[in-house]
NUMIVO-978993 format. One record per residue (C-alpha): residue number from 1; x, y, z. Coordinates in nm, 4 decimals, padded with zeros to 6 digits, always signed. Example, Ala and Ser with C-alpha at 12.3 -4.5 7.8 and 13.67 -1.06 7.14 Angstrom:
! NUMIVO-978993
- 1; +01.2300; -00.4500; +00.7800
- 2; +01.3670; -00.1060; +00.7140
***
This chain:
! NUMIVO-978993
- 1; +13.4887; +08.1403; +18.1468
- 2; +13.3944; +08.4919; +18.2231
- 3; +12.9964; +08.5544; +18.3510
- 4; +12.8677; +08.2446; +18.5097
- 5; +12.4952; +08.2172; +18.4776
- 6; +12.2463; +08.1516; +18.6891
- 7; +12.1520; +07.8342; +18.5049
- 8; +12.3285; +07.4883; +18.6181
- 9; +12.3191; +07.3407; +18.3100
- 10; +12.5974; +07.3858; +18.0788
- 11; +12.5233; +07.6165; +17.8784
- 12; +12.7356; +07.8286; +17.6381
- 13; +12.6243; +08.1494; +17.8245
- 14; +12.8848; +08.0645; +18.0798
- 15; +13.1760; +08.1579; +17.8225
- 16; +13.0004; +08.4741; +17.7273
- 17; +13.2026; +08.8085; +17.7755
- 18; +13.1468; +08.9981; +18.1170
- 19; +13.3298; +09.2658; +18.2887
- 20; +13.7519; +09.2470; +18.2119
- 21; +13.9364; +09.1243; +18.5343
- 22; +14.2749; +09.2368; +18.6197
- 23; +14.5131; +08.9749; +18.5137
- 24; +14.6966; +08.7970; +18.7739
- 25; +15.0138; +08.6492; +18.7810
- 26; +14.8993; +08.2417; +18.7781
- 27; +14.9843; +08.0084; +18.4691
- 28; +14.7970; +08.0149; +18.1911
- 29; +14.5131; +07.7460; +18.1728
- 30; +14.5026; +07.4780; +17.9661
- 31; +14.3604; +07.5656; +17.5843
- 32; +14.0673; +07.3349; +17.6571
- 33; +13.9292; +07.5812; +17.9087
- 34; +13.8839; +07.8468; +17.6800
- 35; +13.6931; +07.6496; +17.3437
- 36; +13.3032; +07.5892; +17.3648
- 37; +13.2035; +07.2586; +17.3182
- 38; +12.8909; +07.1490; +17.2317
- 39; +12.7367; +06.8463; +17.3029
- 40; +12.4723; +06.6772; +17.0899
- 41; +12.1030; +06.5457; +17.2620
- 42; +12.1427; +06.1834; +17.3563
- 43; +11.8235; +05.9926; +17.3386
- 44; +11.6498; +05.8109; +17.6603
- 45; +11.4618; +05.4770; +17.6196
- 46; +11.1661; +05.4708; +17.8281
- 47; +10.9151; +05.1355; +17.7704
- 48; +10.5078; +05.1103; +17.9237
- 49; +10.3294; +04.8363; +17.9391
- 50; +09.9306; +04.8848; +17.8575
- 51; +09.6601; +04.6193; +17.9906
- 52; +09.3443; +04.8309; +17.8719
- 53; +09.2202; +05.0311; +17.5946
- 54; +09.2341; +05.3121; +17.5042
- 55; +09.5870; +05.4528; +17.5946
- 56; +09.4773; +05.7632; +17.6813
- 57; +09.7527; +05.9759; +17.4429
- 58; +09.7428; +06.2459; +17.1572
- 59; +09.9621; +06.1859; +16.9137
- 60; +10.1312; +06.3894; +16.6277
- 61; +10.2998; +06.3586; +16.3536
- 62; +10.6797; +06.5713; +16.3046
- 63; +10.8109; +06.6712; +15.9569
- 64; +10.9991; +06.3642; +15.9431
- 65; +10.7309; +06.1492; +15.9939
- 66; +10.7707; +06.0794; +16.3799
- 67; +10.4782; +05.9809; +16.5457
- 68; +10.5112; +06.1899; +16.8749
- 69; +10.3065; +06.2316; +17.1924
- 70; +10.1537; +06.5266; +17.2614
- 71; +09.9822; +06.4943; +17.5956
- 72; +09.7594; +06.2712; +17.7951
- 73; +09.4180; +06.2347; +17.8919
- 74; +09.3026; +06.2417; +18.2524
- 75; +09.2144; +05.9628; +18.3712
- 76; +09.3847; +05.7198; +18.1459
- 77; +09.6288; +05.4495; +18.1549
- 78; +09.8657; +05.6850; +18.0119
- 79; +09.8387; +05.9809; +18.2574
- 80; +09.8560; +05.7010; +18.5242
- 81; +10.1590; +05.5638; +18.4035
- 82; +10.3185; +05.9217; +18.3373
- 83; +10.4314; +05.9126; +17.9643
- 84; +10.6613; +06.1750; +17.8986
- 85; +10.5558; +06.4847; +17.6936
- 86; +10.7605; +06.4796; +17.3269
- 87; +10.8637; +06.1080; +17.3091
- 88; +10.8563; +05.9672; +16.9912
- 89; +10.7386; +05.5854; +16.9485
- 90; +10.9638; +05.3176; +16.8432
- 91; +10.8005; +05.0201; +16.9054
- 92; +10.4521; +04.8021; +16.9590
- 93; +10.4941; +04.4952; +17.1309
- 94; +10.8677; +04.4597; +16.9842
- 95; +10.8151; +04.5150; +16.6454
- 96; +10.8565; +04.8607; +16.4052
- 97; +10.6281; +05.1011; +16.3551
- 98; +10.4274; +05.0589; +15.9828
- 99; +10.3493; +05.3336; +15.7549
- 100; +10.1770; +05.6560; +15.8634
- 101; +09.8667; +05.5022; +15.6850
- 102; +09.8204; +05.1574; +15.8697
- 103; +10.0044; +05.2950; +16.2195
- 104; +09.6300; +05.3701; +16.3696
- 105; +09.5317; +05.0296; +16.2871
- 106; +09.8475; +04.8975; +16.4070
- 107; +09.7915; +05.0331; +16.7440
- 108; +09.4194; +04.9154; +16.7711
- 109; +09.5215; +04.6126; +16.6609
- 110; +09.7783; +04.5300; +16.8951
- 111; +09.7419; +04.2304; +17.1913
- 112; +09.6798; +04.3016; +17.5444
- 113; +09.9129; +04.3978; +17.7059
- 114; +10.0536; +04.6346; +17.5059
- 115; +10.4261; +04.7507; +17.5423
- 116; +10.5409; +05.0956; +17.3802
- 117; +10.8821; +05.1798; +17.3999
- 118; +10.9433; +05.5950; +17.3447
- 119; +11.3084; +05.7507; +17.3021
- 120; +11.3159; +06.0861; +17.4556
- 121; +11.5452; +06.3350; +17.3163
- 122; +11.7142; +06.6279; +17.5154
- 123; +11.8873; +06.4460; +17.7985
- 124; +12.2771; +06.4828; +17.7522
- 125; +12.5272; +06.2517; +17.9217
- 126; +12.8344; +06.4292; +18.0475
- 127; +13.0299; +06.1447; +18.1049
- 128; +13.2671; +06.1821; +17.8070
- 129; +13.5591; +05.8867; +17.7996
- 130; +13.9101; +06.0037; +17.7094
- 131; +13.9524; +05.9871; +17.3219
- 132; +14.1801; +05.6865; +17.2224
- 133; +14.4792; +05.7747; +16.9939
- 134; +14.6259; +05.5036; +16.7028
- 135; +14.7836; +05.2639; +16.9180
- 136; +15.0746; +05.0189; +16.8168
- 137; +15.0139; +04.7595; +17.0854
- 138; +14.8071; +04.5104; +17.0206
- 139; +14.6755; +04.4831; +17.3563
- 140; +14.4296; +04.2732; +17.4596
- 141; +14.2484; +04.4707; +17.6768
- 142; +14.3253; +04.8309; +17.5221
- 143; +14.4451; +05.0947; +17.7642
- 144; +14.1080; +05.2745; +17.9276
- 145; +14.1304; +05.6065; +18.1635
- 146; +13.9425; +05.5151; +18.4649
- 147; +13.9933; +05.8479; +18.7013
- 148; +14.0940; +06.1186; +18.6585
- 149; +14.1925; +06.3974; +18.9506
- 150; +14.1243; +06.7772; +18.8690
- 151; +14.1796; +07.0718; +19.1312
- 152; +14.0680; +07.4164; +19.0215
- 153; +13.9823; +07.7579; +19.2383
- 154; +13.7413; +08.0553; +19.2544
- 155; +13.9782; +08.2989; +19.4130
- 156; +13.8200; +08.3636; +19.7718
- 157; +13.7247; +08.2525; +20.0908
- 158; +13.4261; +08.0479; +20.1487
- 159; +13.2142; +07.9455; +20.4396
- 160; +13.1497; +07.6051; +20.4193
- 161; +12.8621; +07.6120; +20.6481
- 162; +12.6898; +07.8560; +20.4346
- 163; +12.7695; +07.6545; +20.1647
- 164; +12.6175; +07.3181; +20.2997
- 165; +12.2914; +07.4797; +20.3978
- 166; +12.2403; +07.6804; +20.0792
- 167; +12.3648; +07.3607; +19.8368
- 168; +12.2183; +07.0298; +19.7715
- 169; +12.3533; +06.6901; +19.7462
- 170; +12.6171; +06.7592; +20.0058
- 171; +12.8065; +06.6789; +20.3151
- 172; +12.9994; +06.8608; +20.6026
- 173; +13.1373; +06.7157; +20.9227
- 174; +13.3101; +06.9656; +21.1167
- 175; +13.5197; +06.6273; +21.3337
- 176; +13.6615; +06.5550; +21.0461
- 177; +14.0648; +06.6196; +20.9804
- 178; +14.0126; +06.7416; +20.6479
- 179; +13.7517; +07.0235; +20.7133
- 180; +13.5842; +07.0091; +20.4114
- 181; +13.2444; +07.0145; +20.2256
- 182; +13.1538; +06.7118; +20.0083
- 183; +12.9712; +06.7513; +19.7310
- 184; +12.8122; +06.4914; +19.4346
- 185; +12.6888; +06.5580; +19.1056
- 186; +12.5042; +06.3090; +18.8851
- 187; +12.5242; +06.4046; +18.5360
- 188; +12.8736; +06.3799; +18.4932
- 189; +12.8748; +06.1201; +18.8292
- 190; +13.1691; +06.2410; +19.0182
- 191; +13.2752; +06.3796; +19.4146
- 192; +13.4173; +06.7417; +19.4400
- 193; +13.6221; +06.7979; +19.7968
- 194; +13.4994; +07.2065; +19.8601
- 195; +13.8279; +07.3796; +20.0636
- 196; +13.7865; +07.6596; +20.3033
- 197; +14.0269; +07.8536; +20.0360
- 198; +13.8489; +07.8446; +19.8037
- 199; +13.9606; +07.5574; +19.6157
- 200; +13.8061; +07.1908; +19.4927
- 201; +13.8981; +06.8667; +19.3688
- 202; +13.7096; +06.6417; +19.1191
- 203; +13.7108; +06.2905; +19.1185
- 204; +13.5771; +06.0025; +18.9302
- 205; +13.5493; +06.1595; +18.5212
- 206; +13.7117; +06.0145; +18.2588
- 207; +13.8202; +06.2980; +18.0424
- 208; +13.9581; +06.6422; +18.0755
- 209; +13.6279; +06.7908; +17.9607
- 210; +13.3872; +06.6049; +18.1971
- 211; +13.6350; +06.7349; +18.4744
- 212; +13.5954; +07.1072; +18.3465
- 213; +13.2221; +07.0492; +18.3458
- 214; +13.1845; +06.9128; +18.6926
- 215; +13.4197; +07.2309; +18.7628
- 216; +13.1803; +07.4535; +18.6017
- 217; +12.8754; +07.3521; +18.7580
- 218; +13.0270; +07.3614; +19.1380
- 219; +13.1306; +07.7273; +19.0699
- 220; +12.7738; +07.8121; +18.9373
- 221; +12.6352; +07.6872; +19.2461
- 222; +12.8678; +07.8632; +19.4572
- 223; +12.8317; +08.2146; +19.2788
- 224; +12.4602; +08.2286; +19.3708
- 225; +12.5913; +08.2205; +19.7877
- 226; +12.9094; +08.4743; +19.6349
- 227; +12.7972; +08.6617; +19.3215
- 228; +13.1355; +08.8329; +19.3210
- 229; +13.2903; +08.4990; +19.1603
- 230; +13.3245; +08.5128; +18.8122
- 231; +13.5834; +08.2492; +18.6731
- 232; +13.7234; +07.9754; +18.7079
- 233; +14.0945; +07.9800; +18.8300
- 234; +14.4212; +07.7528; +18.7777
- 235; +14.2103; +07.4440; +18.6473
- 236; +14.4264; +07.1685; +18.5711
- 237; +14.4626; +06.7960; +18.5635
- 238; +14.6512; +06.6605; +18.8734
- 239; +14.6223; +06.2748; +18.8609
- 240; +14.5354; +05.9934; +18.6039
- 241; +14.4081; +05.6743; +18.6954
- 242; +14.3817; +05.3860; +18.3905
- 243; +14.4651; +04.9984; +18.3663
- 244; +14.4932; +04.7576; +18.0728
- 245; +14.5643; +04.3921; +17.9950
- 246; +14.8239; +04.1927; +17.8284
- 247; +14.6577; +03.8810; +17.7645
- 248; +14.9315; +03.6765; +17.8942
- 249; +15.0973; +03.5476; +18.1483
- 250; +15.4401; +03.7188; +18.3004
- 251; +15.6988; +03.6094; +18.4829
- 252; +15.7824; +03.8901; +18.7023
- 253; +16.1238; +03.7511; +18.8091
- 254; +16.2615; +03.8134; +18.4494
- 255; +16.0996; +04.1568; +18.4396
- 256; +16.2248; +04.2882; +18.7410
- 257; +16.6077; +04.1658; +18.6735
- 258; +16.5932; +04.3270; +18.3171
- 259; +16.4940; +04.6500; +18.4330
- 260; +16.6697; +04.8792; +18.6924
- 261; +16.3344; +05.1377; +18.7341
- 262; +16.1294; +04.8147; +18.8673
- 263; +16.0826; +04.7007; +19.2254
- 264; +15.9710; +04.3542; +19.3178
- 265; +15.9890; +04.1750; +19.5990
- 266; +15.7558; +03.8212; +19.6462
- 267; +15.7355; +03.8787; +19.9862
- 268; +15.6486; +04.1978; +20.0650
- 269; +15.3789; +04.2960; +19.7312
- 270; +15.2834; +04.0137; +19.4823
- 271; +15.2989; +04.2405; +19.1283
- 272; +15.5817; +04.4619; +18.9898
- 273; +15.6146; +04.8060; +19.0096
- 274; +15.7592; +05.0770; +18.7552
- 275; +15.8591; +05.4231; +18.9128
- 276; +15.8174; +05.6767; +18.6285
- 277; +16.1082; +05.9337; +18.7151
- 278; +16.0954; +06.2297; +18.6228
- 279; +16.4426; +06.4140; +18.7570
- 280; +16.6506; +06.2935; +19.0236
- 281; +16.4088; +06.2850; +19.3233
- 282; +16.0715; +06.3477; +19.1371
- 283; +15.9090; +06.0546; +19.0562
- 284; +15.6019; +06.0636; +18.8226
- 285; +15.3586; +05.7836; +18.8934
- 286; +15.3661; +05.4896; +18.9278
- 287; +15.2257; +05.0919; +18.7324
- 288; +15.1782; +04.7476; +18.9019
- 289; +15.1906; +04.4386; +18.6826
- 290; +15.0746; +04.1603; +18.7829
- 291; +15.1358; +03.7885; +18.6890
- 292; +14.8184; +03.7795; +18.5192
- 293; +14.9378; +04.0530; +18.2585
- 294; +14.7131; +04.3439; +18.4030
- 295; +14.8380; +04.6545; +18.4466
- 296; +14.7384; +04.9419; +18.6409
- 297; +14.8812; +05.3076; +18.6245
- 298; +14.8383; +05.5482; +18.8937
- 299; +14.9480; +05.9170; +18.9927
- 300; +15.0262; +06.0211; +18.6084
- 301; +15.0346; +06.4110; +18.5523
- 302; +14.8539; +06.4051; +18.2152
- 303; +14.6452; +06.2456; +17.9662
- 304; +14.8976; +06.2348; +17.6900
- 305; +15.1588; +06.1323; +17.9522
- 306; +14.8658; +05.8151; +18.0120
- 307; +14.9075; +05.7192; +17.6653
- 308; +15.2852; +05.7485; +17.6221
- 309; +15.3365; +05.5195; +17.9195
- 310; +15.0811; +05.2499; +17.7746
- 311; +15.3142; +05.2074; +17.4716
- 312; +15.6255; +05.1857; +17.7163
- 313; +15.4935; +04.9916; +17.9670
- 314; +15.3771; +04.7515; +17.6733
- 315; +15.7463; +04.7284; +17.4800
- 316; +15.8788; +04.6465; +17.8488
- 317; +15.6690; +04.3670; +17.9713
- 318; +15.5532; +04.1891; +17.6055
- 319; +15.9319; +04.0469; +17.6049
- 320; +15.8900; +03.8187; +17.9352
- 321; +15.5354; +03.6985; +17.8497
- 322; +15.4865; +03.2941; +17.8378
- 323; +15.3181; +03.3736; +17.4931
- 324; +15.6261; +03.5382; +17.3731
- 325; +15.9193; +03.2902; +17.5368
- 326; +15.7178; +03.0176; +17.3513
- 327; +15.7492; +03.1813; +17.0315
- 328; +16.1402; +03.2845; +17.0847
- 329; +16.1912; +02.9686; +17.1309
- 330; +16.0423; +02.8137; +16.8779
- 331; +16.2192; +03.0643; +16.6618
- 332; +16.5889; +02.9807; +16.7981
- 333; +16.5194; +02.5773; +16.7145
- 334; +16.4387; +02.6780; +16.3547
- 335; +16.7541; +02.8898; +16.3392
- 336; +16.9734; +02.6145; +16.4837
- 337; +16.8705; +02.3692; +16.1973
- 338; +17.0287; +02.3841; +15.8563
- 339; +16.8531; +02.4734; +15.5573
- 340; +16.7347; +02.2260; +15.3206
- 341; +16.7555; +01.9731; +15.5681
- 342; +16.4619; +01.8110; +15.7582
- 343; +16.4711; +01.7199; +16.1110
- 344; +16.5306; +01.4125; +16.2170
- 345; +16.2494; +01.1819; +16.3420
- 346; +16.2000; +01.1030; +16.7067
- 347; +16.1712; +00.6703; +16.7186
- 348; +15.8942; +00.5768; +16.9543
- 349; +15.9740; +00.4148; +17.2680
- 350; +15.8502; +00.1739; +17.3597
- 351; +15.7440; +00.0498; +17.7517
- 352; +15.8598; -00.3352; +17.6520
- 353; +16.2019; -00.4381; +17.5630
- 354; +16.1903; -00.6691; +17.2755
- 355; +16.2995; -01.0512; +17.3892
- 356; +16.6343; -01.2119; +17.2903
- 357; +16.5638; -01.4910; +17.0309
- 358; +16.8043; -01.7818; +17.1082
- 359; +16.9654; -01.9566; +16.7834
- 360; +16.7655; -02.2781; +16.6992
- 361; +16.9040; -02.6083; +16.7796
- 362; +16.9714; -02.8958; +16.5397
- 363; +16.6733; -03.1641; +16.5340
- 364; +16.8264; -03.5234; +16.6591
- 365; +16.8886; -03.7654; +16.3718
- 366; +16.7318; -04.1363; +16.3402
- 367; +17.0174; -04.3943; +16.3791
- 368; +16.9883; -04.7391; +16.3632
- 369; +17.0668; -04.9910; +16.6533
- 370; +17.3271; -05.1843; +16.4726
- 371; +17.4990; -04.8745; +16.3732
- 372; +17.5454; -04.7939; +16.6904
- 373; +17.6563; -05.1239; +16.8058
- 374; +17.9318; -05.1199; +16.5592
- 375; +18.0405; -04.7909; +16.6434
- 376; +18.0315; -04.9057; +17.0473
- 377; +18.1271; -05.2295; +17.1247
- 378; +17.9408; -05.3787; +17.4028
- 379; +18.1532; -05.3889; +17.7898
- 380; +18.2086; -05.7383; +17.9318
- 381; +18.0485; -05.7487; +18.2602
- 382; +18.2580; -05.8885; +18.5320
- 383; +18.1384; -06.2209; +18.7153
- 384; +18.0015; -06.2511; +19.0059
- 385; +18.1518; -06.4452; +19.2325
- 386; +17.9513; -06.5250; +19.5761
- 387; +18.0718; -06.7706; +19.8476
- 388; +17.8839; -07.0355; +19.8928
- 389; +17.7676; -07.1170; +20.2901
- 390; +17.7512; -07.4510; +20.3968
- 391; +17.4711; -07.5513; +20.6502
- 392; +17.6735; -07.6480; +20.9209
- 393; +17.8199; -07.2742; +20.9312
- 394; +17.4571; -07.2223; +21.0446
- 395; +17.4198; -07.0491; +20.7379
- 396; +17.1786; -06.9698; +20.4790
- 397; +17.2143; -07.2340; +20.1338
- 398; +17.3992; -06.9908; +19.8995
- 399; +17.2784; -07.0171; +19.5372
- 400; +17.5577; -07.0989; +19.2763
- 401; +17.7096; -06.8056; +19.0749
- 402; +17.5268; -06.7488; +18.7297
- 403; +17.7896; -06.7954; +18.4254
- 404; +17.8294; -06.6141; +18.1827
- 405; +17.7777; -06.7812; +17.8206
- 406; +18.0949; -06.7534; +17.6417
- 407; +18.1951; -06.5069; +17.3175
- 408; +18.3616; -06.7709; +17.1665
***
């Protein structure tokens, strides 16, 4: 990282051999600071819609048979619309381009009004994502880095207020506590926190090169207010951010009594957290997981050290998912029966008791009367005997006693 150029882009000229330094007593920087890496041209879609004839644009045709624009006309829908200069067509009205032979009458043939869609070629996107190594998880969200924190230096003094006037796309409030200059690139998107010293922080990449490249293009901008700067110093990767998911369920309760390097408490924070410890006091970040299975590392010192803790973090909590009790369980009934034997089936119940049936009782049998009369004999009745009143008793008559016929 020796002669910066002039040029903001990122070109290889800015790891192109200048004047030797005298080496310094500071760690060594990562390897990844001192390879060239070269980026391929990532196209740009750019679509116009037409209402009148002509368009207005030369074409041309490339070696590989690309029909390409090669200016405008003035005056003309296209000039109007400002088509860019070397876009290639892709499409008429949504559908592919014919044949070099029929692609004039394609275009005069096509409806009013017409939509072109070009792909321009050159633009490169700096916003590289973290590579993702073989994973044995099966997560399912897979592990993404989200931030990542880079601090680097140029090895003097600045003044920021020099700095804000001669830069663009930055900020400087002087009431601030932190006094420092803040500063915003677009291509890779990311904030860089300019120090008095000297020094800046990156956030918002995703990879260790889109860091070194936001790096890069600060110091070029600072070099033209300090041409004495000449490399980059003590670039390295301070923080990573990243978060993943489960799929499932946890019960946090479980979790947290299994493992000693956990805190949870209900009350206080509603998700878990894992302390990554490093020594005895050092601690080395940090992960919440929450009862939803997402999880969320923070404050990690590397990369690599992102990845390992995925696959920890992921042997730890799977156990004391609801997907995997279920299936633990379901595996401890299976051991419990014997082989060879079926379970028993479950009888339905039912809501109604079946009623008691009551033995049947014997029909009555048809006698006849006088076999009953010789099996009861008939009962005398006694007589009645009623006194009779005379009339002079003042008396009603009394009415003689019946008699009863005799048995003999």
């Amino acid at each position: 990282m020796i002669g910066i150029s002039d040029d903001e882009s990122d070109s290889d000229s800015f790891n192109e051999p200048g004047i030797p330094e005298v080496k310094e007593l500071t760690p060594a920087p990562p390897e990844i600071v001192q390879k060239r890496v070269k980026f391929p041209p990532v196209s740009k879609e750019h679509s116009y819609t037409f209402r009148r004839k002509p368009f207005g644009i030369d074409w041309t045709f490339t070696e590989g048979q690309f029909l390409v624009v090669v200016g405008t006309k003035p005056d003309s829908p296209a000039e109007k619309l400002k088509v860019r200069m070397n876009s290639r067509l892709v499409l008429i009205n949504g559908v592919a381009l014919r044949e070099s032979a029929r692609l004039q009458a394609q275009l005069k043939d096509a409806s009013l009004p017409t939509k072109l869609v070009f792909l321009e070629y050159g633009h490169r996107v700096l916003n590289f994502f973290s590579p993702r190594p073989r994973l044995t998880a099966n997560w399912h969200v897979y592990p993404e880095v989200s931030n990542v924190v880079a601090v680097c230096d140029v090895g003097m003094e600045l003044d920021l207020r020099k700095v804000v006037d001669n830069c663009r796309n930055c900020q400087f409030d002087p009431g601030n506590k932190a006094v420092t200059v803040l500063m915003k690139l677009r291509n890779p998107p990311c904030n860089a926190m300019v120090f008095r010293t000297g020094r800046f922080n990156i956030t918002g990449c995703r990879s260790e090169v889109s860091a070194l490249i936001a790096c890069r293009k600060i110091a070029r901008r600072i070099s033209k207010l300090y041409p004495q700067i000449k490399s980059l110093k003590n670039f390295q990767i301070k923080a990573v951010f990243g978060s993943a998911d489960i799929g499932s369920d946890v019960i946090l309760a479980e979790l947290h009594e299994a493992h000693e390097d956990s805190s949870y408490n209900k009350d206080m924070r509603p998700n878990c957290i894992f302390y990554f410890a490093v020594g005895e006091s050092d601690k080395e970040g940090t992960c919440e997981v929450s009862s939803k299975g997402k999880l969320n590392f923070m404050g990690l010192s590397s990369i690599d050290k992102f990845w390992q803790r995925t696959e920890e973090l992921y042997h730890k909590v799977h156990p004391f998912t609801r997907e995997s009790l279920i299936a633990r369980a379901k595996l401890e009934e299976g051991v419990k029966r014997e082989p060879g034997t079926s379970p028993a089936r479950k009888r339905r119940k039912l809501a109604i008791a079946p009623a008691k049936i009551e033995p049947a009782m014997a029909l009555p049998t048809i006698v006849k009367k006088e076999e009953i009369e010789e099996a009861v004999p008939p009962m005398a009745m006694p007589p009645l005997e009623m006194e009779v009143m005379s009339p002079d008793r003042g008396g009603a008559p009394s009415l003689p006693s019946p008699m009863m016929p005799s048995t003999s």
